[in-house]
Each structure stands twice: as C-alpha cells, then as structure tokens.
C-alpha positions as CSV (number, residue, x, y, z in Angstrom):
1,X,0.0,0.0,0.0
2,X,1.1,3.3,-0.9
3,X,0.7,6.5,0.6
4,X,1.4,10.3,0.2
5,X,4.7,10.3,1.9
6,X,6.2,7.5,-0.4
7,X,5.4,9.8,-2.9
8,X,6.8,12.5,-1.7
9,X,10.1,10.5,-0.3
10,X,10.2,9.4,-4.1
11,X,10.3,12.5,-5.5
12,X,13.4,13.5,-2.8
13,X,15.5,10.4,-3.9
14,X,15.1,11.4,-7.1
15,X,15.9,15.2,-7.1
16,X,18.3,14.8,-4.6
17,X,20.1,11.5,-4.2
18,X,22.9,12.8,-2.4
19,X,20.3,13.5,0.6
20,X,19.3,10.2,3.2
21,X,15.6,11.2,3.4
22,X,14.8,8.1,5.4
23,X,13.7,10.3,8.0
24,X,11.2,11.4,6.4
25,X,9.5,7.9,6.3
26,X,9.1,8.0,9.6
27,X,8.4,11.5,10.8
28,X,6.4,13.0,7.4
29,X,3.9,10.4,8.7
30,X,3.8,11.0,12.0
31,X,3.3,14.8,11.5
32,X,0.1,14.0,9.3
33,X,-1.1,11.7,11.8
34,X,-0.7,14.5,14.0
35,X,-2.6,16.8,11.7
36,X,-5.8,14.3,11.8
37,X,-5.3,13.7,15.4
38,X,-5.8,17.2,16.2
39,X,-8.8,17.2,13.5
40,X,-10.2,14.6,15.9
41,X,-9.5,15.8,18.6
42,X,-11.0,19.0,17.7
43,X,-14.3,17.3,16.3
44,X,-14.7,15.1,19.8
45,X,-14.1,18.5,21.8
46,X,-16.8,20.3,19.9
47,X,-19.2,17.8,19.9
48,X,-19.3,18.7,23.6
49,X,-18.9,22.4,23.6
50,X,-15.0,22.4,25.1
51,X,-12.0,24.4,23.9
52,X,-9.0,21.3,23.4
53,X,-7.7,24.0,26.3
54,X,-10.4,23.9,28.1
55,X,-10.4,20.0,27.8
56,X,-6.7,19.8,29.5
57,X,-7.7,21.9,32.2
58,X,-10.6,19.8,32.8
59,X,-9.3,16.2,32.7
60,X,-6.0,17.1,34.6
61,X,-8.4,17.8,37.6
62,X,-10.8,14.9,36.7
63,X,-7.2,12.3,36.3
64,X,-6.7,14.0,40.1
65,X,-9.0,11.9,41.6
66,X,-11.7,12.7,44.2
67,X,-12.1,15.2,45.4
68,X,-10.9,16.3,41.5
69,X,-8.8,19.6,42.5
70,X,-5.4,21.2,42.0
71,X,-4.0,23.8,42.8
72,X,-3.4,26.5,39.8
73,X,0.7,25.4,40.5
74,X,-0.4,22.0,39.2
75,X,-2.7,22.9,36.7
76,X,0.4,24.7,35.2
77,X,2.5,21.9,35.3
78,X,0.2,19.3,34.0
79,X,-0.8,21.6,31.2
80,X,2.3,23.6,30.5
81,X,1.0,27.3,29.8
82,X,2.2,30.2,32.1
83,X,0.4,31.3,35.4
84,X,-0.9,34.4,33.7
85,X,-2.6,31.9,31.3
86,X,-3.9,29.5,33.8
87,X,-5.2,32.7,35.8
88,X,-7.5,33.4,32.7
89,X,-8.6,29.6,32.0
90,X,-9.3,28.8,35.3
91,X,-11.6,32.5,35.2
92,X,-13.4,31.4,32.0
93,X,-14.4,27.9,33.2
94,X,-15.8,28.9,36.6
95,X,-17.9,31.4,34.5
96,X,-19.1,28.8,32.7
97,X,-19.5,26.8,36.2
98,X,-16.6,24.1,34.9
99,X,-14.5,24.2,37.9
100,X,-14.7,26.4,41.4
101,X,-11.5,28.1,43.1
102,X,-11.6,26.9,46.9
103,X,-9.4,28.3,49.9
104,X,-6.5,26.1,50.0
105,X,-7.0,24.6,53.7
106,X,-2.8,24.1,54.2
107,X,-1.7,27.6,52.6
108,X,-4.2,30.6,53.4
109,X,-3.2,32.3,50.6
110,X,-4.1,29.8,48.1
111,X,-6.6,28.4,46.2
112,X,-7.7,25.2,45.0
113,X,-9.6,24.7,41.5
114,X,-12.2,21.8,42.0
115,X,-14.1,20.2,39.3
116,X,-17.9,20.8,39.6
117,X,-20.2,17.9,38.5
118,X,-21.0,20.0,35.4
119,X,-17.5,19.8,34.8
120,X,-16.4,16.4,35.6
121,X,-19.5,15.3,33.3
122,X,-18.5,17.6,30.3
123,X,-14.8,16.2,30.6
124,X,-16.2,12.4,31.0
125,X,-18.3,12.7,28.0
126,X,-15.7,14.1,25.8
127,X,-12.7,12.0,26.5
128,X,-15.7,8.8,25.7
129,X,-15.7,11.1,22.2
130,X,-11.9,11.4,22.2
131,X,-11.7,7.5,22.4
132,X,-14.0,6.4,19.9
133,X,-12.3,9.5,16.9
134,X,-8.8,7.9,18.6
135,X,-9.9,4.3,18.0
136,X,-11.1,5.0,14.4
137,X,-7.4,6.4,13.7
138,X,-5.8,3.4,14.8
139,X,-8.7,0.9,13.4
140,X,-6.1,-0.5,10.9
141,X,-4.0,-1.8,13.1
142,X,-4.3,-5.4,15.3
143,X,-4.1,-4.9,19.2
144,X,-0.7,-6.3,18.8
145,X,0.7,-3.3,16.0
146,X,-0.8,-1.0,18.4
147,X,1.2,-2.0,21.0
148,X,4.4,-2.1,19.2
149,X,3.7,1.0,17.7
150,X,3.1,2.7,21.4
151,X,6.5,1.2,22.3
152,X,8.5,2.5,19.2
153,X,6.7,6.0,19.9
154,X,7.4,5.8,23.8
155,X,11.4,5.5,22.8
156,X,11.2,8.3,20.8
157,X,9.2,10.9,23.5
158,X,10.9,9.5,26.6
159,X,13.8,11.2,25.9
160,X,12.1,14.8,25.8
161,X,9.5,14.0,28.5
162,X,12.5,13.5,31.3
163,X,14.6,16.0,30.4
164,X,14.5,18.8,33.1
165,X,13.0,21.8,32.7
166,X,11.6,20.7,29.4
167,X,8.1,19.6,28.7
C-alpha cells in the first residue's frame, strides 16, 4: 500500500540523491497523523462544547481523583502554559460553572480549582468522544501493531518528557 509520503520520499530520492531522506518515512507520517489527530481531537471536543484548552484543564483535575482539584501550580505543570494563562482559564471555566476556586486549607493564601459535576460530566463525555475518533485512527491496526507501535513512539518521546525543565 502506498501512501502520500512514499510519494513524496520518491520524489526527494530522485531530485536529490545525495540526501538520506529516510527520515522522512518516519516523521512526514507522523506529523500528518498528528494533523488528523488534532482534527479529531478537535471534532470530539466540539461535539461537547470544550475548547482542546479547556479540555486539558478539565481532565488534569478529573485524572486528580476525588475530590478532582489542584492547585493553579499544578494545573500549570500538567498543562504547560504560564500562570498568567492559567489565571485566565481557570476564570473562563468557573464562569461557565466548569470548575470552582476553593481556599486552599494548608496555605491561606491559596486556592484550589475543583471540578464541579457539570465539569467532571462535560470532561467524561468528551474524553468517551476522544476515544472512539482515537480508535477510528488506529482501526487499521491489530491490538498487537498498536502495542508495538506505542513502544516504538514511547522511545522516541521518553527522551524529551524526562529531560528537566523541558516539557
């Protein structure tokens, strides 16, 4: 089976041969998967009214476990945006009655940011979305691929993921 990158990894070898574009084999395809990813991603968030932004806020308190809250340090660590930018998430959902800021009970100048049951519903419902678009990507390959495939990516990102002070 053919795709769009051989194609294009074709047309490389050809106009320049003194180039190895094997690289390309590899990550040309996983940036379009990346592309329709985020088109699914996109499509499973607006099915149920979420902002992907507003969907990582959401599930990083729901993944918390009960009692589902963070503090905004957290939130930014989890979701890697500044505090400014947290600041203003965190305002927009509890507008939309998403999450509620909380005294924090061991620092009485912080807060907490809880999920509300309106939230914790929305971000249930759309990661359900998010699985079924994900599943449909990966529908060509057996359990097995998948899990090779997960492995081979894992070698790649682990690298990036433990490096300090890089996310």
């Amino acid at each position: 089976m053919e795709d769009e990158v051989d194609r294009l990894v074709a047309a490389w070898r050809r106009e320049r041969p003194d180039l190895d574009v094997e690289p390309l084999e590899v990550l040309s395809r996983v940036s379009r998967l990346a592309r329709h990813l985020d088109r699914a991603r996109r499509l499973a968030f607006t099915e149920h009214s979420l902002e992907p932004w507003e969907f990582d806020v959401l599930t990083s308190l729901r993944r918390a476990g009960a009692p589902y809250q963070l503090s905004p340090g957290q939130l930014l660590t989890q979701t890697l945006v500044t505090s400014g930018t947290m600041t203003n998430r965190i305002d927009r959902l509890a507008k939309k009655s998403l999450v509620e800021r909380l005294p924090d009970p061991s620092d009485r100048r912080g807060v907490l940011v809880r999920l509300t049951p309106e939230g914790q519903d929305r971000a249930d419902q759309a990661l359900a979305g998010l699985l079924d678009q994900e599943r449909a990507l990966l529908s060509e390959l057996s359990r097995a691929q998948r899990a090779e495939l997960a492995g081979l990516l894992r070698q790649l990102t682990a690298p990036f993921d433990n490096v300090p002070g890089v996310g």
